[in-house]
LUMTOR-953607 format. One record per residue (C-alpha): residue number from 0; residue in one letter; x, y, z. Coordinates in pm, whole numbers, plus 50000, padded with zeros to 5 digits. Layout:
N
+-----+---------+-------+-------+-------+
! num ! residuo !    c1 !    c2 !    c3 !
+-----+---------+-------+-------+-------+
! NUM !       a !     X !     Y !     Z !
...
+-----+---------+-------+-------+-------+
This chain:
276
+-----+---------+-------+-------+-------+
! num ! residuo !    c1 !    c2 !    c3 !
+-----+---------+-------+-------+-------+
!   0 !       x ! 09811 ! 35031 ! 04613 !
!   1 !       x ! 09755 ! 34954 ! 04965 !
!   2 !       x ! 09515 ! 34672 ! 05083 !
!   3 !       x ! 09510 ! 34583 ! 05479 !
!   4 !       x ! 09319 ! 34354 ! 05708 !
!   5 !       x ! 09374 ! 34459 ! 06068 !
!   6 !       x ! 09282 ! 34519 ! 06429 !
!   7 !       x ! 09323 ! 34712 ! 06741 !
!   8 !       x ! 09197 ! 34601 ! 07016 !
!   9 !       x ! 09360 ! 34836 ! 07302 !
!  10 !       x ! 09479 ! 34686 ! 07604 !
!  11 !       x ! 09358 ! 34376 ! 07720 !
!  12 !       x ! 09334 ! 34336 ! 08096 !
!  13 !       x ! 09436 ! 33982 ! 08243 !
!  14 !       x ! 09082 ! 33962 ! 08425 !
!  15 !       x ! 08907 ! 33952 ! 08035 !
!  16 !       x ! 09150 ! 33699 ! 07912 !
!  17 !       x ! 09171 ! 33320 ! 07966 !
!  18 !       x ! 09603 ! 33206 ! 08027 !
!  19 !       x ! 09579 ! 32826 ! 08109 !
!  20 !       x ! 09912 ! 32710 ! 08287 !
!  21 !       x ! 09944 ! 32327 ! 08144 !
!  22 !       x ! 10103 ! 32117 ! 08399 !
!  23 !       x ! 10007 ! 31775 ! 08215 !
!  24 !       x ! 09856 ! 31605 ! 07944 !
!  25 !       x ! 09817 ! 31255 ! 07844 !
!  26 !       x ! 09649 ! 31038 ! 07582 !
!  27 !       x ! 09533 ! 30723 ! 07626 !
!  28 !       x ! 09363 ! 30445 ! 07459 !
!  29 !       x ! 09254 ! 30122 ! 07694 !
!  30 !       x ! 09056 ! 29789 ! 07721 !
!  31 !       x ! 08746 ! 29734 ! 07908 !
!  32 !       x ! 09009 ! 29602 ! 08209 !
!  33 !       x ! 09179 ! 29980 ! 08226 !
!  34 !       x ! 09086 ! 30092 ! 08578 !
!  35 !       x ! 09252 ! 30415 ! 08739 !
!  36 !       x ! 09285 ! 30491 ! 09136 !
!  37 !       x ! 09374 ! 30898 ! 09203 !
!  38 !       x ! 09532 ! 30853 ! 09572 !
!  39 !       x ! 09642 ! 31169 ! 09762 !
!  40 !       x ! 09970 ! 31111 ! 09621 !
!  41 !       x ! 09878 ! 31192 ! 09282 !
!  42 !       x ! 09634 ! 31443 ! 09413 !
!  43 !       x ! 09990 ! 31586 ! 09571 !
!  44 !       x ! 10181 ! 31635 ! 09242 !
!  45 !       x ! 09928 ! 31916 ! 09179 !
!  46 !       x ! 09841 ! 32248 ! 09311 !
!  47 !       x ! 09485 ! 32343 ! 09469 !
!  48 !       x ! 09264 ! 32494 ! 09160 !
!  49 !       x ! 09403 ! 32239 ! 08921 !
!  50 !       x ! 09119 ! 32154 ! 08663 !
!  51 !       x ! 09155 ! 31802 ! 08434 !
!  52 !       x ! 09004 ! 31905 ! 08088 !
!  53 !       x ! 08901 ! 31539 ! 07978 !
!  54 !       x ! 08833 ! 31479 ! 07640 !
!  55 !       x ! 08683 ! 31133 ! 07515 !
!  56 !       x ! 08769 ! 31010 ! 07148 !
!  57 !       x ! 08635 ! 30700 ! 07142 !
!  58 !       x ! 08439 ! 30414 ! 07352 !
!  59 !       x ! 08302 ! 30526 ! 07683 !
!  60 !       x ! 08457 ! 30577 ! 08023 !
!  61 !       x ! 08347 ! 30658 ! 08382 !
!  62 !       x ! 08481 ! 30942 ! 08600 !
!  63 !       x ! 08384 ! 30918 ! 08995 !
!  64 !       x ! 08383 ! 31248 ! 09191 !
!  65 !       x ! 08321 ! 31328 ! 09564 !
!  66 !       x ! 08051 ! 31467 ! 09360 !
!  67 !       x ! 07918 ! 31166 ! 09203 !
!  68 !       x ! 07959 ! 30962 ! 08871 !
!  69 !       x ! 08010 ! 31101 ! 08546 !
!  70 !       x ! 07994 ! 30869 ! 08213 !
!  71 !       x ! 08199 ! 31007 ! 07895 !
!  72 !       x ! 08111 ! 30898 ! 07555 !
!  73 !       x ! 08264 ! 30940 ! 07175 !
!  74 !       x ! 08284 ! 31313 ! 07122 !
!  75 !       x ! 08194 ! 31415 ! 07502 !
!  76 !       x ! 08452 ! 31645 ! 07690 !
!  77 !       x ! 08439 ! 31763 ! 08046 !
!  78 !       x ! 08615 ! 32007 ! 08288 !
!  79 !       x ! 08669 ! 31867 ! 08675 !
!  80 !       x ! 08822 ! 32001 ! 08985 !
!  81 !       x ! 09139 ! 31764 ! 08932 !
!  82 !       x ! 09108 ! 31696 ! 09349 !
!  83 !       x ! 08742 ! 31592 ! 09363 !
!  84 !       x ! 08844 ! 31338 ! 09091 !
!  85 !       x ! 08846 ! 30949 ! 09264 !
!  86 !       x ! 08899 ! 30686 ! 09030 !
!  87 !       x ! 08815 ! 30647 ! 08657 !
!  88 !       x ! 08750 ! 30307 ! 08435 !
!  89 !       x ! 08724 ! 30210 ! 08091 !
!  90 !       x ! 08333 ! 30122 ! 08019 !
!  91 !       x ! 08308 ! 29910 ! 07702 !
!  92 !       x ! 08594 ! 29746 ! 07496 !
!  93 !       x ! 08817 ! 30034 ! 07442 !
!  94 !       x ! 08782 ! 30383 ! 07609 !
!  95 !       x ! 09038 ! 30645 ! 07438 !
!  96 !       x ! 09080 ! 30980 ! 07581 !
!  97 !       x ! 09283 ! 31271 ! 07604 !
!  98 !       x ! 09358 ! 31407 ! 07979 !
!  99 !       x ! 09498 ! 31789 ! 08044 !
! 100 !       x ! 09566 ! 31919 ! 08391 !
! 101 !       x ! 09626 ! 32270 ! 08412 !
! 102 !       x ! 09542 ! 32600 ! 08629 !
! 103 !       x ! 09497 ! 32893 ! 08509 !
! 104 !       x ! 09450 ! 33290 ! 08577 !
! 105 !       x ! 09210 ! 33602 ! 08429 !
! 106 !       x ! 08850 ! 33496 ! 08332 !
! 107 !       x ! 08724 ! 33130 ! 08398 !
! 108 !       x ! 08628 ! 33032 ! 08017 !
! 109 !       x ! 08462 ! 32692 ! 08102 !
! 110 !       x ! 08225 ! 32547 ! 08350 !
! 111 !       x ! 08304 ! 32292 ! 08590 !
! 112 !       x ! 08093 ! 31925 ! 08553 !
! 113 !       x ! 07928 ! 31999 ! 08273 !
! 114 !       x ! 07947 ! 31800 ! 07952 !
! 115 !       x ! 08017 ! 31917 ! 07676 !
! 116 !       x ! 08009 ! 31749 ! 07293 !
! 117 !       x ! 08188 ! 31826 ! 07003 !
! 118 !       x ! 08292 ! 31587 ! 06675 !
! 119 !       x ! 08652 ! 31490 ! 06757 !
! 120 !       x ! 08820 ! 31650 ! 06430 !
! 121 !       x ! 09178 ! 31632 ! 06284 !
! 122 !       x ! 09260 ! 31963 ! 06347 !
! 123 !       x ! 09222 ! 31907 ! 06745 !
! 124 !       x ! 09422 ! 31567 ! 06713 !
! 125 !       x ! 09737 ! 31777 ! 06528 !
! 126 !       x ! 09726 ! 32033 ! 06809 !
! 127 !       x ! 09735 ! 31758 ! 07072 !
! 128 !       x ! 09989 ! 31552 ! 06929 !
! 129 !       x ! 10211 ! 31945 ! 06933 !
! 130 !       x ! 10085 ! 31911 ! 07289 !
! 131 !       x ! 10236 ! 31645 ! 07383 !
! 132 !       x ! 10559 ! 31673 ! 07159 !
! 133 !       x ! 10633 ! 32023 ! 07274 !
! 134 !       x ! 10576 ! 31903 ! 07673 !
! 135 !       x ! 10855 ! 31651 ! 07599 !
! 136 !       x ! 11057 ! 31840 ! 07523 !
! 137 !       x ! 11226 ! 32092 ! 07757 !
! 138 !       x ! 11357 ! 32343 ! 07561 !
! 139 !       x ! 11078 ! 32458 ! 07414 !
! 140 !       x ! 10805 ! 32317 ! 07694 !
! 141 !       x ! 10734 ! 32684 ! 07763 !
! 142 !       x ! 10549 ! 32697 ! 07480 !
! 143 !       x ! 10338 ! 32415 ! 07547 !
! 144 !       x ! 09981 ! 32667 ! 07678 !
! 145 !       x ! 09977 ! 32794 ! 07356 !
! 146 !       x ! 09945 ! 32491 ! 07236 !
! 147 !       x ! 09698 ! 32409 ! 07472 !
! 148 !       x ! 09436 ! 32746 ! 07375 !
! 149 !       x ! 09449 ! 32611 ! 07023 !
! 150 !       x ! 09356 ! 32252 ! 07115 !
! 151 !       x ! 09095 ! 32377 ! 07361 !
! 152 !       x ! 08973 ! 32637 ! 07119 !
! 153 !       x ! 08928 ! 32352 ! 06830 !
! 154 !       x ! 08763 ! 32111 ! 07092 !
! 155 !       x ! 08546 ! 32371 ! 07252 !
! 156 !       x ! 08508 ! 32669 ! 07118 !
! 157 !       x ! 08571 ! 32622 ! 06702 !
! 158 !       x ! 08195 ! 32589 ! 06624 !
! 159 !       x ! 08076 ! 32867 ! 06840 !
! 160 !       x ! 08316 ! 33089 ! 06700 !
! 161 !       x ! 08283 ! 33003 ! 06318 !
! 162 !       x ! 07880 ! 33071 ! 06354 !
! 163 !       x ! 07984 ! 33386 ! 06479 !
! 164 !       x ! 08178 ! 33475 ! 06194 !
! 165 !       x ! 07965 ! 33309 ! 05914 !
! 166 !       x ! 07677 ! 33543 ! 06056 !
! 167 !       x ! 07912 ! 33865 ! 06095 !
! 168 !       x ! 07986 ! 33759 ! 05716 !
! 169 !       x ! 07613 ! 33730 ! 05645 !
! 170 !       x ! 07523 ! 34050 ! 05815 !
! 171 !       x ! 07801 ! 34233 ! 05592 !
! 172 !       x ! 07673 ! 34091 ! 05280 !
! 173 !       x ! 07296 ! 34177 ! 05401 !
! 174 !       x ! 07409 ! 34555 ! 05478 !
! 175 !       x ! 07593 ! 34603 ! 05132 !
! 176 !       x ! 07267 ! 34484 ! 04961 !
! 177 !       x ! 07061 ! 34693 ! 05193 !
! 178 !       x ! 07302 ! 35031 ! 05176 !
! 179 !       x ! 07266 ! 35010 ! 04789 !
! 180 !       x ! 06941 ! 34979 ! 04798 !
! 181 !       x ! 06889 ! 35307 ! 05008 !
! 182 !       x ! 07118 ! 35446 ! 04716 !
! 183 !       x ! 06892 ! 35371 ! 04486 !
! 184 !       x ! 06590 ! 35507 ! 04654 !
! 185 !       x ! 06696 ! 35842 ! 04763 !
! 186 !       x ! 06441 ! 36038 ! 04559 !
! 187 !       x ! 06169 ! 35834 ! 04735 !
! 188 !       x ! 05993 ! 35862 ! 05034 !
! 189 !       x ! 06225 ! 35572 ! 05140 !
! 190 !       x ! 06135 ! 35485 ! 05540 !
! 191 !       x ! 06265 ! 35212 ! 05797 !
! 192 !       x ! 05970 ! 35019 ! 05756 !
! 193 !       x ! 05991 ! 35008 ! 05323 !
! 194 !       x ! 06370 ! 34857 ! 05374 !
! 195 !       x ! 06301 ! 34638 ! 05675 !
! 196 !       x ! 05984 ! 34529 ! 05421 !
! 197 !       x ! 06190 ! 34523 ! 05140 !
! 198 !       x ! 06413 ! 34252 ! 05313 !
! 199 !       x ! 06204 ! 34068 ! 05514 !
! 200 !       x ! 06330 ! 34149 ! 05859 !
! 201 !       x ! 06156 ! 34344 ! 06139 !
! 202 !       x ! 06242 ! 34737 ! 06202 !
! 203 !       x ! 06399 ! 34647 ! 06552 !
! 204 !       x ! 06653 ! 34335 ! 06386 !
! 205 !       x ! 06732 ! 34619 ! 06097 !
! 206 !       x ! 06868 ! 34896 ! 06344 !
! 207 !       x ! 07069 ! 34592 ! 06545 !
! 208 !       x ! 07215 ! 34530 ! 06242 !
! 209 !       x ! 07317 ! 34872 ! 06131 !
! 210 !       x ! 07403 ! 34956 ! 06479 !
! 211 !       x ! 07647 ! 34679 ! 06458 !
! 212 !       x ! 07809 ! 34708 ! 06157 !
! 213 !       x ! 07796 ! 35098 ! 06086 !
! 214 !       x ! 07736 ! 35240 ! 06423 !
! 215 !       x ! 07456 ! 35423 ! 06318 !
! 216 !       x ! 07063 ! 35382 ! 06274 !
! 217 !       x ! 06895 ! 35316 ! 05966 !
! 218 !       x ! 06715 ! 35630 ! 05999 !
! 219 !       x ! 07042 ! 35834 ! 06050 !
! 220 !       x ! 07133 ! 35670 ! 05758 !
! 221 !       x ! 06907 ! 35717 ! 05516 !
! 222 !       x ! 06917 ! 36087 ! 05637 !
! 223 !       x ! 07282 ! 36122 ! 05617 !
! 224 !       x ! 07275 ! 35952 ! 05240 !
! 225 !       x ! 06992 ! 36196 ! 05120 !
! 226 !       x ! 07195 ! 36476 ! 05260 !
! 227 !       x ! 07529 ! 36400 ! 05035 !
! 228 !       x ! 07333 ! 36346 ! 04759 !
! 229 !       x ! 07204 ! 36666 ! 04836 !
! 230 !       x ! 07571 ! 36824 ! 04858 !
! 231 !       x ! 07658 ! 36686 ! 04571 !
! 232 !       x ! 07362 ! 36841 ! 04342 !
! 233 !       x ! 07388 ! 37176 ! 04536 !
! 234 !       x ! 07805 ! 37217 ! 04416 !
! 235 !       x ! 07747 ! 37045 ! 04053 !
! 236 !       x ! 07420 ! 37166 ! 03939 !
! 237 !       x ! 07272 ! 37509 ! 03998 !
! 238 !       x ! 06926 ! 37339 ! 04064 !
! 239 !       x ! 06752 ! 37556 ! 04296 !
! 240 !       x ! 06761 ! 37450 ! 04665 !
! 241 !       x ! 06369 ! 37446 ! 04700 !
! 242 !       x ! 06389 ! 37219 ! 04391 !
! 243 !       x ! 06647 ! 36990 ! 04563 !
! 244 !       x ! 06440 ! 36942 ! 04848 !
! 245 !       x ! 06156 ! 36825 ! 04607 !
! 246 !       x ! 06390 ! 36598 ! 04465 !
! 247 !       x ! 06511 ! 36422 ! 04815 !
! 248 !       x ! 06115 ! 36412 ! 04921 !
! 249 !       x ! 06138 ! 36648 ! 05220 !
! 250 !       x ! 05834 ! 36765 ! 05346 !
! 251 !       x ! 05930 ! 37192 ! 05266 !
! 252 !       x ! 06319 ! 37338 ! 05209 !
! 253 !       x ! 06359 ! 37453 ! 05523 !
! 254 !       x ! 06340 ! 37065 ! 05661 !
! 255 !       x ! 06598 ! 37018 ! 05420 !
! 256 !       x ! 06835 ! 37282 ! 05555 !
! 257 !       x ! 06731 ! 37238 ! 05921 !
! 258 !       x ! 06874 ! 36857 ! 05824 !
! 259 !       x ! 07130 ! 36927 ! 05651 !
! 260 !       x ! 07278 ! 37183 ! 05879 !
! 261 !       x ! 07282 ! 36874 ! 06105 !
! 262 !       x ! 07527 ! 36707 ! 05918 !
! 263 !       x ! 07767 ! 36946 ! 05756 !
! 264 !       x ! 07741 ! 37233 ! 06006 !
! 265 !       x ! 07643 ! 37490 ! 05716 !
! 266 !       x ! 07357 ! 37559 ! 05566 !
! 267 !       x ! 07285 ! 37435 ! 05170 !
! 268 !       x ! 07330 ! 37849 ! 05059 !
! 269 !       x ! 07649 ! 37864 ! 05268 !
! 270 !       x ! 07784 ! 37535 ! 05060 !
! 271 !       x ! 07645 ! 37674 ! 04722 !
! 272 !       x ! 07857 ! 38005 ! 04786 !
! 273 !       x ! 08174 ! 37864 ! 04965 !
! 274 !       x ! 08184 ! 37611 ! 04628 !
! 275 !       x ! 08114 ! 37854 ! 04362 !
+-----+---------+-------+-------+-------+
């Protein structure tokens, strides 16, 4: 037996992939008294391009820009320019947040001053504490942006990408139903619109579908399905070819051979001979 789950994605050029470079993290949790200054010489501990990924846990804070004022609440998480970034202050009786500053090369996977939300989850909280542990310590701080992609991906990107897979999962399950349903209706007049009927979905989402998870139309399909049904009467029955044709509900035999030529690149008497 052999049973695999795998992938090959070929090479990956740096200009498709997102490498953060952490140069800091902290987490904090403060009173409604907590208020922060950024002077030019913390603005000078960092390169140009830095970005502050700010992620609020609890309470509410206040970010001010040379861009204007930004408000964080529970769950809210924001990317900044680290240099436009002027003071921040607790806004309520505690304010807890977690602060990253890092730069980064290949694509850009965020957008600058916009707020996002996502509920603050365990998973996120054990991948920042490994943050934070693996910055202190310098033999294995080199690690520490790997770190990083998993904490952003469970802050930012873990919901987006589970729908994702739930409907690729969804789609499989609807295309295993729908391809064994096609099985079952090969000597019928089976069309694109019965099955899309059948199912409840229109033509047009039908072919996306089959497009994306068999690379091939619905109509191919059903073609292609008729035809090795076809094959397989013509080498294990000697039912005449005019009479298989019948069977599979084309229009006259040579239909049938024109289509099946298509496919296998012989005609049905060819097959019938080679396989006698």
């Amino acid at each position: 037996m052999y049973h695999s789950k795998s992938f090959y994605l070929g090479y990956q050029s740096e200009n498709n992939l997102f490498l953060p470079n952490v140069i800091s993290a902290f987490k904090i949790l403060v009173d409604e008294s907590y208020f922060h200054f950024t002077d030019d010489e913390e603005h000078n501990l960092y390169p140009k391009g830095t970005v502050a990924f700010i992620r609020c846990t609890a309470g509410k804070g206040k970010i001010y820009t040379k861009h204007g004022e930004i408000e964080l609440s529970e769950n809210d998480y924001i990317f900044l320019n680290f240099h436009d970034i002027i003071k921040y202050k607790a806004m309520g009786q505690i304010w807890g947040y977690r602060w990253t500053n890092f730069t980064y090369h290949g694509c850009k996977d965020f957008v600058l001053g916009k707020i996002g939300k996502s509920e603050v989850s365990d998973d996120e909280e054990k991948y920042f504490e490994k943050l934070i542990g693996i910055g202190q310590n310098v033999e294995i701080s080199n690690y520490v942006s790997f770190i990083f992609l998993a904490y952003y991906y469970n802050v930012c990107r873990k919901e987006e990408i589970s729908e994702i897979l739930n409907l690729d999962t969804s789609h499989r399950r609807l295309i295993d139903d729908i391809c064994s349903f096609i099985s079952q209706k090969l000597f019928t007049k089976i069309t694109v619109d019965a099955v899309s009927a059948f199912f409840n979905i229109t033509p047009r989402r039908l072919h996306q579908i089959f497009i994306k998870e068999l690379n091939i139309s619905p109509k191919k399909y059903i073609t292609k399905k008729k035809m090795e049904e076809g094959y397989r009467l013509l080498v294990q029955t000697s039912m005449p070819i005019n009479k298989i044709s019948e069977l599979l509900c084309f229009s006259s035999p040579y239909h049938f051979t024109n289509e099946f030529k298509k496919i296998f690149n012989q005609t049905p008497t060819q097959v019938r001979n080679i396989e006698k």
